[in-house]
C-alpha positions as CSV (number, residue, x, y, z in Angstrom):
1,X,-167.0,-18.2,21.7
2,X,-163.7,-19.6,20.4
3,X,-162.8,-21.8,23.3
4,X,-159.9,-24.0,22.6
5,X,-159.6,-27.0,24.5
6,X,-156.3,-28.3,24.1
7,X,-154.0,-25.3,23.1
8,X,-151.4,-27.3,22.5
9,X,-152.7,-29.7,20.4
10,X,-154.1,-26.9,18.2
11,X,-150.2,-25.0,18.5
12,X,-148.9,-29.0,17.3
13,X,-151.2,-28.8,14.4
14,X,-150.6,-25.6,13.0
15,X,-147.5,-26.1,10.9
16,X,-149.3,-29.1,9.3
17,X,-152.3,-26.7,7.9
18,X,-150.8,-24.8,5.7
19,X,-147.6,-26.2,4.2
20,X,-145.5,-24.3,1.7
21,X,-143.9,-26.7,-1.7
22,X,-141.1,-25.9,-3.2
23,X,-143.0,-24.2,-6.4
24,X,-145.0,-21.7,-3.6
25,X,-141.8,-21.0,-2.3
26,X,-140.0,-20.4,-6.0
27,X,-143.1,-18.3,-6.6
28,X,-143.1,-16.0,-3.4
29,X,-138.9,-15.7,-4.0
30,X,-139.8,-14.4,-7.9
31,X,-143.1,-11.7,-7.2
32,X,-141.0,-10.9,-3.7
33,X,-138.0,-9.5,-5.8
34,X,-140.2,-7.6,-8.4
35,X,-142.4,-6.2,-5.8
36,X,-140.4,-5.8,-2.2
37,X,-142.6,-6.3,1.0
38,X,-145.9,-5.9,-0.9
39,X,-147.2,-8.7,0.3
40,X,-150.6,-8.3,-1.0
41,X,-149.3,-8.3,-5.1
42,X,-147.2,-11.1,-3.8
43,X,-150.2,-13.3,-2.6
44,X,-152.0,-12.6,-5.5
45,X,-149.8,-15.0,-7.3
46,X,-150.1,-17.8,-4.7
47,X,-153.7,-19.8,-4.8
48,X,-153.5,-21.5,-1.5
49,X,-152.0,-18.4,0.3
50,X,-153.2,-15.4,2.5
51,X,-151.6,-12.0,2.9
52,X,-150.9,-13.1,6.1
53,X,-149.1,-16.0,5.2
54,X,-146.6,-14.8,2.9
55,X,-145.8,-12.3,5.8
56,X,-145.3,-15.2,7.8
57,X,-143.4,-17.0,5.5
58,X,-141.3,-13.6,4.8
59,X,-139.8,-13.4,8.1
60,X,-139.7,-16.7,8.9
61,X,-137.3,-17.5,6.1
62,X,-135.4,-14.0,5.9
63,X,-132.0,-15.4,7.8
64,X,-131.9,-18.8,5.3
65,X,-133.2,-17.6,1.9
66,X,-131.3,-14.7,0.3
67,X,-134.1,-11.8,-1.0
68,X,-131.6,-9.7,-2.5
């Protein structure tokens, strides 16, 4: 039924489960500028990565990395 126990040991985990390197995150700057916001083509690039997580990653790292 999707019970979680501990929710804060699952919201501690989290960030550990799906790390970004440095070449993912050269990769998602590259297919970012040659195809703005479509996350999907974006994705498609990165192996270990969702839709989701790119959007994630997107707006998580908008302020520090420059996407212009």
């Amino acid at each position: 039924n999707g019970l979680v126990e501990d929710p804060m040991a699952e919201y501690r985990e989290r960030p550990l489960l799906n790390v970004w390197t440095e070449q993912e995150k050269e990769i998602f700057k590259e297919k970012y500028l040659l195809h703005p916001k479509n996350f999907g083509s974006t994705a498609s690039y990165l192996e270990r990565k969702s839709v989701a997580d790119c959007v994630q990653f997107y707006y998580l790292s908008k302020k520090t990395i420059n996407y212009k």
